[in-house]
C-alpha positions in Angstrom: 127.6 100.1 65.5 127.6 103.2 63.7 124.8 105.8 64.5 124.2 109.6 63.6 124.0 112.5 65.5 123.6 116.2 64.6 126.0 118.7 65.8 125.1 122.2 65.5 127.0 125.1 67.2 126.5 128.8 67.4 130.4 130.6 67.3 130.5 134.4 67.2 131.0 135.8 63.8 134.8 137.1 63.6 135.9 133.6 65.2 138.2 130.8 63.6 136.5 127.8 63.3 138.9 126.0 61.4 139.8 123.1 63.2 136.3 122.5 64.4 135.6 121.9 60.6 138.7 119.7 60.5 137.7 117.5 63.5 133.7 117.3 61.6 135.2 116.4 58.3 137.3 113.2 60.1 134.2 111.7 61.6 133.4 108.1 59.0 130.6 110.5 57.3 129.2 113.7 57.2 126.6 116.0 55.7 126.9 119.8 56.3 124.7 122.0 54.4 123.7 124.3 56.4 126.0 126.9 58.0 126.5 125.4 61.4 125.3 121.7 61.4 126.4 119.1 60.5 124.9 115.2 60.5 128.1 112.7 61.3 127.8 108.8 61.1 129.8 107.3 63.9 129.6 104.7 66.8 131.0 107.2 69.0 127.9 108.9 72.0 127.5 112.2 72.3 129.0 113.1 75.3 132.1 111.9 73.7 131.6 113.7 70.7 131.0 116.4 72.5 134.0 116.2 74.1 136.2 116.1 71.3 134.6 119.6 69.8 134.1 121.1 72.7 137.7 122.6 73.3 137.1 124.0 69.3 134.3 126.2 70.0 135.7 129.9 70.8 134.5 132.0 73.7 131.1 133.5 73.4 130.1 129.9 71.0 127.9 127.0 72.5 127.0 123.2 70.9 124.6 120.5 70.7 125.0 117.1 69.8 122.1 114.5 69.6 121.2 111.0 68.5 118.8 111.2 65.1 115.6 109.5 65.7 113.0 108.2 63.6 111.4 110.7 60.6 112.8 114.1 58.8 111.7 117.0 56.5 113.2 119.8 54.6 112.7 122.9 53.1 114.7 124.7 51.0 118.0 122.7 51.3 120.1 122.1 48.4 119.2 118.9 46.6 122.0 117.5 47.1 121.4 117.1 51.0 118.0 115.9 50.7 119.5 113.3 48.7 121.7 111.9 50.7 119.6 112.0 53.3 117.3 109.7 51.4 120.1 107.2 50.4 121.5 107.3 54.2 118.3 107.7 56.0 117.1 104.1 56.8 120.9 103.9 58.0 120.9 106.3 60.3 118.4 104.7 62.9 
């Protein structure tokens, strides 16, 4: 059963973060609007996820992954996150 975490990672500013980008954008679904996180839909856990990126993030970076839970707000992200939020929300649980 598909579930959806957050991944958000810090990565020093002169780093290549290309293929960590690659890996997000392969998951079934994805959000990213803002700079470093990312909401992913998969039945994958997050240790395993965490695996998989962890050999992505340069020296110097560090990462989080965690299970979504039950309510969310925004402020000041582009529309077009907020609404897929709202069309994927009751989905993500």
């Amino acid at each position: 059963m598909n579930h959806t975490l957050c991944v958000s990672y810090d990565i020093p500013e002169d780093s290549d973060y290309s293929s960590l980008i690659e890996q997000m954008k392969s998951y079934p679904a994805w959000w990213h609007s803002l700079e470093s996180t990312w909401l992913i839909r998969t039945n994958k856990s997050c240790r395993v996820v965490r695996d998989e990126l962890k050999n992505l993030i340069p020296n110097g970076g560090g990462l989080i992954v965690f299970k979504v839970g039950d309510d969310w707000s925004t402020y000041r992200i582009p529309s077009a996150g907020t609404e897929w939020l709202q069309r994927n929300w009751d989905e993500m649980k």
